[in-house]
C-alpha positions as CSV (number, residue, x, y, z in Angstrom):
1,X,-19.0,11.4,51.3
2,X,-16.5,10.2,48.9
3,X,-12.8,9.0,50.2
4,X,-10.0,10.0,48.1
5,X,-7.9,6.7,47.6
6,X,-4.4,6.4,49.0
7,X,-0.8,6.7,46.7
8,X,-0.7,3.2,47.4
9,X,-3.6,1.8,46.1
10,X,-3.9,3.7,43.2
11,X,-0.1,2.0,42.3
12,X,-1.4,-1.2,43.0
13,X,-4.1,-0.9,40.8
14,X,-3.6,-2.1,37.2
15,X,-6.6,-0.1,36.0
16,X,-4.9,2.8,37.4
17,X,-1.5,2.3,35.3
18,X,-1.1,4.1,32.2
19,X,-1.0,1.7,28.9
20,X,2.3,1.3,27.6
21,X,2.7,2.7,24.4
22,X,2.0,1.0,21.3
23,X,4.7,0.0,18.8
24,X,4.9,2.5,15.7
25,X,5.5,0.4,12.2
26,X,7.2,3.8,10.1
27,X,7.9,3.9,6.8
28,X,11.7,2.3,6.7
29,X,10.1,-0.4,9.1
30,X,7.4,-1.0,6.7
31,X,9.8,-1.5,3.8
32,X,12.4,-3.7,5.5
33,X,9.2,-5.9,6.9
34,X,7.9,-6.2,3.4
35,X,11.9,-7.2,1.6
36,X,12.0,-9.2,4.7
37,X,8.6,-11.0,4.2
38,X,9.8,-11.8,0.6
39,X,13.0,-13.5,2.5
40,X,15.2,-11.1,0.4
41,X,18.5,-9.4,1.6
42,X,19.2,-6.0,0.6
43,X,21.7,-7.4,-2.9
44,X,19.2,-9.9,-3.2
45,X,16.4,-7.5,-3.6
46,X,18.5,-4.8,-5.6
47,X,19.4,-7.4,-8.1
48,X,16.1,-6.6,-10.6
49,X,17.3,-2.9,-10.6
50,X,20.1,-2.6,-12.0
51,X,21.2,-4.1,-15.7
52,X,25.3,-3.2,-15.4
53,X,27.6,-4.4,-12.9
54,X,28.7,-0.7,-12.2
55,X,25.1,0.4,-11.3
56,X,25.1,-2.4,-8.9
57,X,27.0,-0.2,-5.7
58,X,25.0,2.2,-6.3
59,X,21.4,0.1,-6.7
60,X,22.4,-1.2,-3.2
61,X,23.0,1.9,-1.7
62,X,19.7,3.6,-2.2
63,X,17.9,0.4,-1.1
64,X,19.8,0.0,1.9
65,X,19.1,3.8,2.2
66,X,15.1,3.3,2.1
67,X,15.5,1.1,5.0
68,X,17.2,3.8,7.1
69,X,15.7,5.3,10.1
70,X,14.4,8.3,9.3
71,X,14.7,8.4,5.8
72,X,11.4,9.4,3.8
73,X,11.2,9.0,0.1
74,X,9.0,11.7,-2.3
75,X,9.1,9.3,-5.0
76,X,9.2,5.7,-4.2
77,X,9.9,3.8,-7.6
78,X,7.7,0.3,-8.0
79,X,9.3,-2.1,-6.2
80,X,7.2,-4.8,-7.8
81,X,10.0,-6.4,-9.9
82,X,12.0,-7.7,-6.2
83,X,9.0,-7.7,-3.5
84,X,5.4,-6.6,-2.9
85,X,5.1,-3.1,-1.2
86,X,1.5,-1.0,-1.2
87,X,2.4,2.3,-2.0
88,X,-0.1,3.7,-0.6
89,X,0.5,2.6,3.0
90,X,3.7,3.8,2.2
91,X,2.4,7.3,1.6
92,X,0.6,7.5,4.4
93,X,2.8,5.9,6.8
94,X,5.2,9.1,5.6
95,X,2.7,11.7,5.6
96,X,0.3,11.2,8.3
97,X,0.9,11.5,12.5
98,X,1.5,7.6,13.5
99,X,-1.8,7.9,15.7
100,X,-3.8,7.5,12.0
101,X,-1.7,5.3,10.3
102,X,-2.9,2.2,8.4
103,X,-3.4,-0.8,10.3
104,X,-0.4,-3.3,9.0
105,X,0.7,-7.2,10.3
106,X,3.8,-6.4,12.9
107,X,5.5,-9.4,11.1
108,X,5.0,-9.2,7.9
109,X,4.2,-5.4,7.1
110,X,0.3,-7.1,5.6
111,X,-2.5,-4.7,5.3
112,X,-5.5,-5.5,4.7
113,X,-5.9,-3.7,0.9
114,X,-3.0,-5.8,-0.2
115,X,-4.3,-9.1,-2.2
116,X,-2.4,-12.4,-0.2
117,X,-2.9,-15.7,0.4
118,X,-2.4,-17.8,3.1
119,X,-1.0,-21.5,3.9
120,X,-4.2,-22.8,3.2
121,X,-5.5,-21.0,-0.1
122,X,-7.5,-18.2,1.4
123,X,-7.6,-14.9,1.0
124,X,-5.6,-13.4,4.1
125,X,-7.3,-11.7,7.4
126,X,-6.2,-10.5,10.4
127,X,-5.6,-13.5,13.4
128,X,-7.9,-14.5,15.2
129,X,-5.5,-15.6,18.2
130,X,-3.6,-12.4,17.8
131,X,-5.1,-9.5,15.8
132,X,-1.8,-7.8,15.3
133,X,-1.0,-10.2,12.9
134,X,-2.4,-11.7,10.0
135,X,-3.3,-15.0,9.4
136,X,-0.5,-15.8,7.3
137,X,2.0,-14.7,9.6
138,X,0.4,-16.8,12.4
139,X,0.2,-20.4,10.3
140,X,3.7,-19.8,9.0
141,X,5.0,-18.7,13.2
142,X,6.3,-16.1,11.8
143,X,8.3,-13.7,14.4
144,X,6.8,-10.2,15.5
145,X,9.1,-7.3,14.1
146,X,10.1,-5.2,16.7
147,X,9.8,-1.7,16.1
148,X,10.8,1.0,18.1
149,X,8.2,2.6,20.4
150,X,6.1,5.7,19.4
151,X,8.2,8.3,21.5
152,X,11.6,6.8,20.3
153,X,10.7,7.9,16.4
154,X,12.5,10.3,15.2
155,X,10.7,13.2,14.1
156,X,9.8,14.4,10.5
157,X,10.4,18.2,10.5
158,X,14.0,17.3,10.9
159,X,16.6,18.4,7.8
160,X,16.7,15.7,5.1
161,X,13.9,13.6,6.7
162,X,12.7,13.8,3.4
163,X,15.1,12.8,0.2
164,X,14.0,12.2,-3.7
165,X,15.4,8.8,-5.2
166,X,15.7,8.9,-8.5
């Protein structure tokens, strides 16, 4: 016959305790990693978008907006001209539950579609050492982002989660 274990052992056992959750890179993460990578600041990376110095408030303002939590935009416009960002990732870190999102560096918002090199001329991979990175991120030491855990996301059936830049 079978014992039942005791309250006690089964809290001392670490096989017993639940996993911690596991941080949740969303779309205004994603974007602030990537303008981040490119070792831009917000005016820095609005700078290509706007021709007139009285668009240049207003260029700054929707890009700081991208980068605010919860915001989701329909229609992200290219971003190429200021920093790299894979659109799709972007889509699908907007549009699908954060259990299947794309798998993407915590430091530098990498994934693995995306064409970059590292230090050493090669095409870039995940870390061998730490696989939430990629192999850029882990010859250059560059710092983890922190992103907010799973349950602390806010959720996307709230009003104005979703908003159209023009």
């Amino acid at each position: 016959m079978r014992t039942v274990p005791s309250l006690l052992s089964m809290l001392d056992d670490p096989a017993a305790a639940p996993e911690p959750l596991a941080p949740v890179v969303m779309p205004w993460d994603y974007i602030r990693m990537r303008r981040l990578a490119a070792g831009l600041t917000i005016e820095e990376a609005s700078k290509p978008f706007w021709h007139r110095p009285e668009h240049r408030a207003d260029v700054e303002r929707n890009m700081s907006r991208i980068e605010t939590v919860g915001f989701r935009v329909q229609r992200l416009w290219d971003m190429s001209r200021s920093f790299r960002l894979n659109l799709t990732v972007y889509r699908q870190l907007c549009d699908t539950p954060p259990d299947t999102h794309p798998r993407i560096c915590l430091s530098c918002g990498w994934d693995e579609w995306s064409h970059q090199i590292d230090t050493e001329g090669f095409d870039c991979s995940w870390s061998a050492v730490d696989p939430e990175i990629c192999t850029l991120c882990e010859q250059t030491k560059r710092p983890k982002f922190k992103p907010r855990p799973a349950n602390t996301q806010p959720q996307s059936d709230t009003p104005r989660a979703s908003q159209r830049a023009a």
